[in-house]
VEXLOMAR-592265 format. One record per residue (C-alpha): residue in one letter; x, y, z. Coordinates in steps of 0.001 Angstrom, whole numbers, plus 500000, padded with zeros to 6 digits. Layout:
residues N
<node code="a" u="X" v="Y" w="Z"/>
...
//
This chain:
residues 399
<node code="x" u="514231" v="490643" w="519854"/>
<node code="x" u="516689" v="488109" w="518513"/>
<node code="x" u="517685" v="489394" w="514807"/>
<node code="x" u="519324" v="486543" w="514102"/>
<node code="x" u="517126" v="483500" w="511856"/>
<node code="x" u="516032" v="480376" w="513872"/>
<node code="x" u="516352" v="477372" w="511727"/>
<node code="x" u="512677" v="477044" w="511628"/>
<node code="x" u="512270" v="480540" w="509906"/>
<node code="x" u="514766" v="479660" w="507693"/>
<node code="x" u="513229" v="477226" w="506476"/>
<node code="x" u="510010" v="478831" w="506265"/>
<node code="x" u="511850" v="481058" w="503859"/>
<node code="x" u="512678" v="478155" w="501683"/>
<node code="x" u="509204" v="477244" w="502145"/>
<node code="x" u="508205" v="480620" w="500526"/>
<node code="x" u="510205" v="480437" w="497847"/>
<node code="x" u="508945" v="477272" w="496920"/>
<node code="x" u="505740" v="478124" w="496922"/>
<node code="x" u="506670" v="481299" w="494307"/>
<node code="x" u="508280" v="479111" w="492436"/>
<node code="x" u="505650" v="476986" w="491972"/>
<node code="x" u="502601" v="479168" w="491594"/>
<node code="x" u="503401" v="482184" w="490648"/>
<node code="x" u="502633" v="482811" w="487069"/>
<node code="x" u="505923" v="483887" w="485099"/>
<node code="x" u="503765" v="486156" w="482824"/>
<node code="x" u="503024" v="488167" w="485742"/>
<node code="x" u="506105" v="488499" w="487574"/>
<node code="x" u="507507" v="489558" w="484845"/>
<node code="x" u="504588" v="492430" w="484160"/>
<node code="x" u="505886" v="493234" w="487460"/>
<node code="x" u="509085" v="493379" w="486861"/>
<node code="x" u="509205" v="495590" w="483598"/>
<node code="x" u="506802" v="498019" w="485783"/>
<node code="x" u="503684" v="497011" w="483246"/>
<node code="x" u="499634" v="497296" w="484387"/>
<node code="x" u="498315" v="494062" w="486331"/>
<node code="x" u="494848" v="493227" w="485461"/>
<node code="x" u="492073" v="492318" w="487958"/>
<node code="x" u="492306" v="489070" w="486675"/>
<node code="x" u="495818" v="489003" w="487160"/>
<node code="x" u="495165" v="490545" w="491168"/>
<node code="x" u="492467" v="487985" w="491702"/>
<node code="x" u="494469" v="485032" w="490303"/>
<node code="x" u="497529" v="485838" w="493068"/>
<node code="x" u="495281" v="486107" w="495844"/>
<node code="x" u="493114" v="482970" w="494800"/>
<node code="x" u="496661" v="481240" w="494570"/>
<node code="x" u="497567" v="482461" w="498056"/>
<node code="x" u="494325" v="481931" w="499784"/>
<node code="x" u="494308" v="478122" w="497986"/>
<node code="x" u="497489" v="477653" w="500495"/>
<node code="x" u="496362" v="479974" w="503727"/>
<node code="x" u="498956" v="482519" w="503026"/>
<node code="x" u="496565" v="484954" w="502010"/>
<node code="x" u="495574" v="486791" w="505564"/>
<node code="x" u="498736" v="486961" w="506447"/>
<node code="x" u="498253" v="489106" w="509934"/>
<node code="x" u="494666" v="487718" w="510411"/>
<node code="x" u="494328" v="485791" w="513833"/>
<node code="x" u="493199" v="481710" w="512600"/>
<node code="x" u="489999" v="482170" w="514366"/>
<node code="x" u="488836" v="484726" w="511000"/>
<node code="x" u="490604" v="482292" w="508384"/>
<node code="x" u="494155" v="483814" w="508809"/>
<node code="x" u="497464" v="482649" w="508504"/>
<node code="x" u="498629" v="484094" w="511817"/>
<node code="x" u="501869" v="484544" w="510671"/>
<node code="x" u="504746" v="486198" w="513034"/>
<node code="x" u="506794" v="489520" w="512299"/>
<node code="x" u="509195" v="487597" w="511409"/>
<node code="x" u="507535" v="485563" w="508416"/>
<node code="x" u="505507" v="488477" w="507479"/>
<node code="x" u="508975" v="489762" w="506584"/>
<node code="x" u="510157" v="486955" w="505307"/>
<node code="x" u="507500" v="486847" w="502655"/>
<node code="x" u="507828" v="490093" w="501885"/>
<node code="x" u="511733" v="489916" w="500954"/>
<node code="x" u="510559" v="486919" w="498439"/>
<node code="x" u="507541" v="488049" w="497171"/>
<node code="x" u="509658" v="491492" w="496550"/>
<node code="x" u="512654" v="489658" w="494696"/>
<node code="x" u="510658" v="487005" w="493093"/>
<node code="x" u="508327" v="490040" w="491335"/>
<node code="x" u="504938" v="489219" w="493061"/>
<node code="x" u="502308" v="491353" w="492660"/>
<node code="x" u="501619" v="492928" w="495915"/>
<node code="x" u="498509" v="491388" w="497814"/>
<node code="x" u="496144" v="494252" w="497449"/>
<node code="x" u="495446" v="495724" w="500903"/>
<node code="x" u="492460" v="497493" w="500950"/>
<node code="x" u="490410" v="495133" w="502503"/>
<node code="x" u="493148" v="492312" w="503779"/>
<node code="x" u="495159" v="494916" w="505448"/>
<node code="x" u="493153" v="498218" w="506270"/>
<node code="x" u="489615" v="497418" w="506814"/>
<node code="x" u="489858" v="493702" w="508276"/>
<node code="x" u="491782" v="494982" w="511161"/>
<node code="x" u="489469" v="497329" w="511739"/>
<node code="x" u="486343" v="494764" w="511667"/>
<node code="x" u="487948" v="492706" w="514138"/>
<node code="x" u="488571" v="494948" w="516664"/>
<node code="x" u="485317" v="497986" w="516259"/>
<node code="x" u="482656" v="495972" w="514274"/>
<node code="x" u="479942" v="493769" w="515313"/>
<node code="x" u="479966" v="489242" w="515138"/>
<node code="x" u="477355" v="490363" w="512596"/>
<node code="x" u="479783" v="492630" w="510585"/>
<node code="x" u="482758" v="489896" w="510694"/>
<node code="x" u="480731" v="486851" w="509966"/>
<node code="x" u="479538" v="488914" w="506789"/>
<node code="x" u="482178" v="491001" w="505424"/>
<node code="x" u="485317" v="488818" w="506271"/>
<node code="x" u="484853" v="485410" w="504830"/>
<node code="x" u="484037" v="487344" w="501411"/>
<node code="x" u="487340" v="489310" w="501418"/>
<node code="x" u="488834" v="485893" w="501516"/>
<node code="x" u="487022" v="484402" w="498359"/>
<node code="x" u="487512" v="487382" w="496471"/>
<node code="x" u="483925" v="488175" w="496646"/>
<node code="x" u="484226" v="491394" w="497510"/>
<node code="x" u="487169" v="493992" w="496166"/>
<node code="x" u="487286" v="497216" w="498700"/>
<node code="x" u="488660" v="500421" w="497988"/>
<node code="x" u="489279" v="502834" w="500860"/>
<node code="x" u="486881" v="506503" w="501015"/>
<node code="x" u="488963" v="508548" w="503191"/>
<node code="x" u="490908" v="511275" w="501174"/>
<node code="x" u="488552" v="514220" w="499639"/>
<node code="x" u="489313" v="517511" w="497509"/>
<node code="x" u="489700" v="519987" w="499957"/>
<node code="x" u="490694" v="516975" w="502931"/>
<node code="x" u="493888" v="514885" w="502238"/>
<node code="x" u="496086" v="514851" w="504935"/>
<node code="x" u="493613" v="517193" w="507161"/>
<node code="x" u="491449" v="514376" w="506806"/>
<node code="x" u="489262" v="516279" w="509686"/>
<node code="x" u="488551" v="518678" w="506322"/>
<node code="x" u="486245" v="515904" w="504859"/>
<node code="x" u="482875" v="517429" w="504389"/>
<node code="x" u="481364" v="514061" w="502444"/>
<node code="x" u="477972" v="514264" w="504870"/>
<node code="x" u="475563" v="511127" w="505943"/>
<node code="x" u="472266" v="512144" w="507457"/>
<node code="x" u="470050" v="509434" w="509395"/>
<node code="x" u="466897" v="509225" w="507726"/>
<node code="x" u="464848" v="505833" w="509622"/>
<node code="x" u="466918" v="502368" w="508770"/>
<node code="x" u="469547" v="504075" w="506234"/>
<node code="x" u="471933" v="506908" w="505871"/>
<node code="x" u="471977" v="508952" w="502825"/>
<node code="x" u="475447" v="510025" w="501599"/>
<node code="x" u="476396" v="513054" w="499842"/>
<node code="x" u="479553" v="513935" w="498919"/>
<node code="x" u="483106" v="513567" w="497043"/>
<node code="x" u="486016" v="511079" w="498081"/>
<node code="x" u="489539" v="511590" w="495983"/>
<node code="x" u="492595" v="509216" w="495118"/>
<node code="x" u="490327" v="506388" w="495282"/>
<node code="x" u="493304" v="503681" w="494121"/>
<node code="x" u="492282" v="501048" w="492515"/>
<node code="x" u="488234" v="502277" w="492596"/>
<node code="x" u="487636" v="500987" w="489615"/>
<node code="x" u="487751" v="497197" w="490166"/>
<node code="x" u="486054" v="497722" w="493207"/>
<node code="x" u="482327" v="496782" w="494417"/>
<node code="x" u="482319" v="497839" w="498604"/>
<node code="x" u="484088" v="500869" w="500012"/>
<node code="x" u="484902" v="501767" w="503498"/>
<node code="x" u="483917" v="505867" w="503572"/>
<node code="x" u="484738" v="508350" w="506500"/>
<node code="x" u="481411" v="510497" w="506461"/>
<node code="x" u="480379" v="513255" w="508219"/>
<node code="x" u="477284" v="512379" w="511059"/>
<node code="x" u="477635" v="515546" w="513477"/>
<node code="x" u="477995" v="519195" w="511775"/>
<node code="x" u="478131" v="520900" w="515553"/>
<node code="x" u="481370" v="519102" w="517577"/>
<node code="x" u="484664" v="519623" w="516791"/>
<node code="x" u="485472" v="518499" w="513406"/>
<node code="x" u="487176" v="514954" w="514787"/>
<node code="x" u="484452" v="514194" w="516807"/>
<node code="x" u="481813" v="514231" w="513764"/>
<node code="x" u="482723" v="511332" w="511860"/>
<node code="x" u="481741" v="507764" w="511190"/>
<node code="x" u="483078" v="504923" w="509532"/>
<node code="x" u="480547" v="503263" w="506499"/>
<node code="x" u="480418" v="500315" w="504460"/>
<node code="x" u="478686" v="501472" w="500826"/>
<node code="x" u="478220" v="498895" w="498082"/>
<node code="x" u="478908" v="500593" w="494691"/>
<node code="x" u="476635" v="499357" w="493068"/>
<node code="x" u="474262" v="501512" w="494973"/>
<node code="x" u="471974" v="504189" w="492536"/>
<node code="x" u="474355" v="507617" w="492994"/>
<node code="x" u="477809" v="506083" w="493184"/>
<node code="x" u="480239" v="506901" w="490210"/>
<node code="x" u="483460" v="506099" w="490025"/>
<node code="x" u="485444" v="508622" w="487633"/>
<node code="x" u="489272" v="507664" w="486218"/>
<node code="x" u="491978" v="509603" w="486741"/>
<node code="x" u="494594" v="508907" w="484211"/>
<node code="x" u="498040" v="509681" w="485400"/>
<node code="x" u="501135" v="510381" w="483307"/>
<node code="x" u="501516" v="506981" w="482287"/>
<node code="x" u="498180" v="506765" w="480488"/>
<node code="x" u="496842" v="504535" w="483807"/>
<node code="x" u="494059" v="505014" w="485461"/>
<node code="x" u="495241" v="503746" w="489241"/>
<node code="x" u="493311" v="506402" w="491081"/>
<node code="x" u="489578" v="507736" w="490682"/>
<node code="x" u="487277" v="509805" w="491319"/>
<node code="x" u="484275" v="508517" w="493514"/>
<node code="x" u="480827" v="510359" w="493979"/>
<node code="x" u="478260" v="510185" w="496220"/>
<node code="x" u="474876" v="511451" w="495297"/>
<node code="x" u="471951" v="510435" w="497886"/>
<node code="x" u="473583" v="507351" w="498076"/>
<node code="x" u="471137" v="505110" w="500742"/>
<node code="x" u="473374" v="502499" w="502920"/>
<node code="x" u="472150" v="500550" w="505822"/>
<node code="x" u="471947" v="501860" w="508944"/>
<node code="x" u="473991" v="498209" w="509739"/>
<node code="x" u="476443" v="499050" w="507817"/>
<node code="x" u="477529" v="501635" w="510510"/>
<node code="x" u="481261" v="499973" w="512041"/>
<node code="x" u="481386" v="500904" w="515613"/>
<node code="x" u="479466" v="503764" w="517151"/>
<node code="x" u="478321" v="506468" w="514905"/>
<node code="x" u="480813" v="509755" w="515377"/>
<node code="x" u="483719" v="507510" w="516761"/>
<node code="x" u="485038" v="507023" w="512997"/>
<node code="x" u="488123" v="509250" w="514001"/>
<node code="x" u="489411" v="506705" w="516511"/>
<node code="x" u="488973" v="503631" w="513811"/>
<node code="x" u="490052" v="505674" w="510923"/>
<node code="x" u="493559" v="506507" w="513153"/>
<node code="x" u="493625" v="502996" w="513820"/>
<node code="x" u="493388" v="502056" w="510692"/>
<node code="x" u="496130" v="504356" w="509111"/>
<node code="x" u="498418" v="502800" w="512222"/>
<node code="x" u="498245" v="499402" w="509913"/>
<node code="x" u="498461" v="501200" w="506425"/>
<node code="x" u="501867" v="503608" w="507368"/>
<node code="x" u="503153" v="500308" w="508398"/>
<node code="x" u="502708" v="499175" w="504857"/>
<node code="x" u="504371" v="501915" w="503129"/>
<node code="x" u="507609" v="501455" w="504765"/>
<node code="x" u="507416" v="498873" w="501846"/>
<node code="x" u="510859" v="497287" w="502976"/>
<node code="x" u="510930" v="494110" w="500389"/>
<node code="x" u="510307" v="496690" w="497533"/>
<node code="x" u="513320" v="498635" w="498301"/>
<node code="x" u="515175" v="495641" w="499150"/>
<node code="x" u="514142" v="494476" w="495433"/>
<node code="x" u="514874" v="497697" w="494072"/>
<node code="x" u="518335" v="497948" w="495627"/>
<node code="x" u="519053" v="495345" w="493815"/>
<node code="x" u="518171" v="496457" w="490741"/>
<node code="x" u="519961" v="499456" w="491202"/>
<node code="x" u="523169" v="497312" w="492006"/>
<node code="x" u="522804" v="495643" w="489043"/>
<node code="x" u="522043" v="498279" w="486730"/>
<node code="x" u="524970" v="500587" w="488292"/>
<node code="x" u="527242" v="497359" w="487296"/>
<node code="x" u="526008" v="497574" w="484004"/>
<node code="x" u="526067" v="500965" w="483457"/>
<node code="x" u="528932" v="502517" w="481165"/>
<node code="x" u="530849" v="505466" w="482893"/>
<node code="x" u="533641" v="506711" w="481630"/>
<node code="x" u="534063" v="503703" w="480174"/>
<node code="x" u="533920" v="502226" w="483660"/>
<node code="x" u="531212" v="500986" w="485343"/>
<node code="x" u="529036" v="503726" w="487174"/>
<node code="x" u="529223" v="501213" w="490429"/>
<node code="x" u="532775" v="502628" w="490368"/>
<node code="x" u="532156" v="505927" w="490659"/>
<node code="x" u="533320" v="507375" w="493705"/>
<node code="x" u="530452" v="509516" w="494047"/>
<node code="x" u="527869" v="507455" w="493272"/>
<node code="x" u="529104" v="504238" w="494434"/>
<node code="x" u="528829" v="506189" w="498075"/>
<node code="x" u="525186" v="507222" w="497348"/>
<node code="x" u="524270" v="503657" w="496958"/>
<node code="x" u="526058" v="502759" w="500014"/>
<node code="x" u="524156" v="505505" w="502095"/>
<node code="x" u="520762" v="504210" w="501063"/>
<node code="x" u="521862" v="500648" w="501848"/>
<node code="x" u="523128" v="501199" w="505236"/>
<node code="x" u="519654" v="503525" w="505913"/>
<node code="x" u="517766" v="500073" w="504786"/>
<node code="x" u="519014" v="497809" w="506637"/>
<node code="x" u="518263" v="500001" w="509802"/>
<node code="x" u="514950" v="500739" w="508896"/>
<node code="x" u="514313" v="496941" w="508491"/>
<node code="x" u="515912" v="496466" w="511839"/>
<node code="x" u="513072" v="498813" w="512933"/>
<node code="x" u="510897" v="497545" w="510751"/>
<node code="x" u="511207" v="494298" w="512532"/>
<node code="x" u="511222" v="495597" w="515590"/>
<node code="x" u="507632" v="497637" w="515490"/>
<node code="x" u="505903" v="494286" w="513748"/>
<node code="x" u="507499" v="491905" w="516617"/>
<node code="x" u="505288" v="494704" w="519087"/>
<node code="x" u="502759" v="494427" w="516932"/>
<node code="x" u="502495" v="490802" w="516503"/>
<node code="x" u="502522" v="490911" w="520749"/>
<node code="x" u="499134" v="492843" w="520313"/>
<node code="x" u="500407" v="496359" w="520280"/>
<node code="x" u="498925" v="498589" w="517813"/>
<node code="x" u="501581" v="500694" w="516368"/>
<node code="x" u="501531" v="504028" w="516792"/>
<node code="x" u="504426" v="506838" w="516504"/>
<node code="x" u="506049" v="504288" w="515687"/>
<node code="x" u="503892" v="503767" w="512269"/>
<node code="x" u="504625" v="507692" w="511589"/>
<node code="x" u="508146" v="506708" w="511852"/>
<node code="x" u="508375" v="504008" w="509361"/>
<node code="x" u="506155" v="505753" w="507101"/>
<node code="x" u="508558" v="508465" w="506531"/>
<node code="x" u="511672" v="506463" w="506082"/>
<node code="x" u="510601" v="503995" w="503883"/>
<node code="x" u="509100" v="506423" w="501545"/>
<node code="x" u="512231" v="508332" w="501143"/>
<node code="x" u="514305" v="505136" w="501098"/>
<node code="x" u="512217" v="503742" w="498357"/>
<node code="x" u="512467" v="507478" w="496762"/>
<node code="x" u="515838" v="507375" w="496395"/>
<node code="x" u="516251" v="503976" w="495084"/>
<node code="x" u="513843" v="505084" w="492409"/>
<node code="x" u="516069" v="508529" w="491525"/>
<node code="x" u="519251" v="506824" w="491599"/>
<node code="x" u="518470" v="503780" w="488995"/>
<node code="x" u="516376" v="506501" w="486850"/>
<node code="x" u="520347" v="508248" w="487098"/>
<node code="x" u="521913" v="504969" w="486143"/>
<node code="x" u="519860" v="503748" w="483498"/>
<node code="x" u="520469" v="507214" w="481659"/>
<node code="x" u="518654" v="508050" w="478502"/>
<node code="x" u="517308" v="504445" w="479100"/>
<node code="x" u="514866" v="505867" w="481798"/>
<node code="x" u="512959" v="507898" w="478935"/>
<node code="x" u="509265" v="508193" w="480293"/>
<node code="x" u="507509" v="507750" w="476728"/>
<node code="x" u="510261" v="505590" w="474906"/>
<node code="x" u="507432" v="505081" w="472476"/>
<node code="x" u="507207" v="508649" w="470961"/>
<node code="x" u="511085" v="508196" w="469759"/>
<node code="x" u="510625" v="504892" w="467502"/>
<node code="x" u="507419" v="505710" w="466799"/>
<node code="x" u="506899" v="504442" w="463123"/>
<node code="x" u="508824" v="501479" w="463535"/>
<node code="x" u="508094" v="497617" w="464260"/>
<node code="x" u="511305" v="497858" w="466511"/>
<node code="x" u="511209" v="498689" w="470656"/>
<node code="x" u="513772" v="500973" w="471829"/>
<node code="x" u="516813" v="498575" w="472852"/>
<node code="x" u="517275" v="498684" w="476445"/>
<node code="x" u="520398" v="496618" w="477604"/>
<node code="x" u="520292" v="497595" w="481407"/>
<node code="x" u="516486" v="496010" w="481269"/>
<node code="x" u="515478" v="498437" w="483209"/>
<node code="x" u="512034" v="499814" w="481394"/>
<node code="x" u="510183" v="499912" w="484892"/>
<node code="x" u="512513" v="502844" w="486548"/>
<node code="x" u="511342" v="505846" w="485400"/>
<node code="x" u="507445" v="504353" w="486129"/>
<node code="x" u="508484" v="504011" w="489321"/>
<node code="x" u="510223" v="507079" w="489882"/>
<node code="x" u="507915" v="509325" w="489402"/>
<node code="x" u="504145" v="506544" w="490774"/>
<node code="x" u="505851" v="506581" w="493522"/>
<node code="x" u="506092" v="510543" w="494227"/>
<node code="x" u="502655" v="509382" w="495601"/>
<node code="x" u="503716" v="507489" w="498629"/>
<node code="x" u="505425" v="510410" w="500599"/>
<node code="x" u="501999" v="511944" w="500617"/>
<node code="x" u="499443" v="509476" w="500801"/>
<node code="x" u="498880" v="507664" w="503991"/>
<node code="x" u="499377" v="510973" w="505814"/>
<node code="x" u="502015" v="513297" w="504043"/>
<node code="x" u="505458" v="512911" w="505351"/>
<node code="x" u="505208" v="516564" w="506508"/>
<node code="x" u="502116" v="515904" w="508770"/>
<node code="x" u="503879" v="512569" w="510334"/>
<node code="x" u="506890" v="514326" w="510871"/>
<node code="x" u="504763" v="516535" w="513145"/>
<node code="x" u="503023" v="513815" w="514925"/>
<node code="x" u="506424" v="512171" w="515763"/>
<node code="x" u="507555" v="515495" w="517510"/>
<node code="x" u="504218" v="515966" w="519221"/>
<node code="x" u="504630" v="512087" w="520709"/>
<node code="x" u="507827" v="511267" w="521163"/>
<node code="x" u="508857" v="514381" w="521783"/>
<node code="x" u="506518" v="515891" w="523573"/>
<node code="x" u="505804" v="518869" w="521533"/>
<node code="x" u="509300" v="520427" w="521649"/>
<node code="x" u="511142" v="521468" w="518634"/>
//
């Protein structure tokens, strides 16, 4: 593919950044910016804003209400939403399950289920991950057993992000007790507002409860609400987690957050020198830049194949790794710069006074980030598990 911007996409880029301009509230972009907790409200509001102009379904086909967008603008808003402090279009039901909808579920399913994710009527959290099944998601021992029209659901998902706000999730469930453990699973729709689903917080280091607990308790869901074929839920679930590693790579965040980290490293005293002029670290920074602009080479490169109607596969696995440990060591190397700036409860040492702890490198959000975003090596598939999955495909096994 041509790397090189057409005029048009240029100014579809200007396009974009009118459009952010415009609409997107500054309160919020800059709770985004400090690293601070976006309300539902706030969630809602962005995707009501980006629905109102058909930007919301960004990778949906127009037949299903999408934007249709190519690789190419998908990127595009991505760098701008990233740099203009966006919050990120929540993907649980945009991103994950849609995809899978359109290509496993029934007209029935679709005509129900996706016009609803585009009002906002419906907020979806995902049920894959379980105590003793994360990344051996073929663990999960959450069980559904067919009793007449419904299935009745026992069991315990983990991680649940974002759970909380929710009302649907999309649960991998155990059907078949006697195959191999990949071949027993189907994919469900549960409403949680169903009698025997509880959603339980839990509150990570930064007092925020982002991830949950969900349980299942003779939950009773429609036999309808089956996607696909019951025990095929391993081939949509790997499906699925194609489109979500893709996500990760998160390229416009670290392209953001290189920024940052240019800016703070400018700013930061060293020596009574800049810390940008540090030998040492000035070549760190370089490193991680040069890594990032290959990986959104690639990056570009997998979506164009995607956008052609090619599900991404090792590929996926591939992106998922690097842009985890790109955006890693962005996050470690402004928590370095901003030095005793990057204090995790800043709080605790003025507490007693009306005054905030001065920060002059404005950089409050880098230790939240360093250490929230520990997460996304292991989530999605731990980085360990795709590296093995990249050797197994592309390399056929050999070490």
């Amino acid at each position: 593919m041509d790397l090189a911007y057409t005029e048009q996409e240029m100014a579809f880029r200007a396009e974009v950044r009118a459009f952010l301009e415009e609409k997107l509230d500054k309160t919020v972009s800059e709770k985004v910016r400090l690293g601070k907790e976006l309300t539902k409200a706030d969630m809602e509001a962005w995707h009501a804003a980006l629905q109102e102009r058909g930007w919301l379904a960004q990778n949906w086909p127009q037949e299903f209400g999408g934007a249709e967008w190519s690789a190419v603008q998908r990127n595009i808003y991505e760098e701008e939403a990233a740099r203009a402090h966006a919050p990120r279009i929540v993907p649980f039901g945009l991103s994950m399950l849609a995809p899978v909808l359109m290509t496993f579920g029934s007209k029935e399913q679709q005509n129900r289920w996706l016009p609803r994710i585009l009002t906002g009527q419906d907020w979806w959290c995902q049920g894959y991950s379980e105590p003793g099944a994360g990344s051996d998601l073929a663990s999960l021992k959450t069980r559904a057993v067919r009793d007449g029209d419904h299935y009745i659901v026992n069991g315990q998902k983990t991680w649940t992000t974002l759970g909380q706000h929710a009302n649907m999730i999309f649960c991998l469930v155990r059907t078949d007790t006697e195959c191999k453990p990949q071949e027993g699973i189907s994919f469900l729709l549960i409403d949680m507002n169903t009698p025997g689903v509880e959603v339980r917080p839990i509150v990570l280091l930064d007092g925020t409860p982002e991830v949950n607990e969900v349980w299942l308790t003779d939950v009773k869901v429609p036999v309808e609400n089956l996607v696909g074929e019951e025990n095929k839920g391993w081939t949509y679930a790997k499906y699925l987690l194609t489109h979500e590693r893709t996500n990760i790579a998160g390229v416009g965040f670290s392209q953001a957050g290189l920024e940052t980290l240019k800016r703070v490293a400018k700013s930061a005293n060293h020596n009574g020198r800049p810390l940008s002029e540090n030998p040492h670290f000035a070549a760190r920074i370089a490193q991680v830049e040069i890594e990032l602009m290959a990986m959104a080479t690639s990056n570009l490169r997998i979506l164009a194949a995607a956008g052609a109607g090619k599900a991404p596969g090792v590929e996926a696995s591939m992106l998922k790794v690097k842009g985890t440990e790109i955006r890693q060591s962005i996050n470690d190397l402004t928590r370095r710069a901003v030095g005793p700036y990057a204090m995790p409860f800043a709080s605790e040492a003025v507490e007693g006074s009306n005054q905030p702890l001065p920060d002059p490198l404005d950089a409050g959000a880098a230790t939240k980030s360093y250490f929230n975003n520990r997460k996304i090596s292991i989530f999605g598939g731990a980085n360990e598990v795709q590296k093995n999955i990249i050797a197994k495909v592309a390399l056929g096994g050999r070490g």
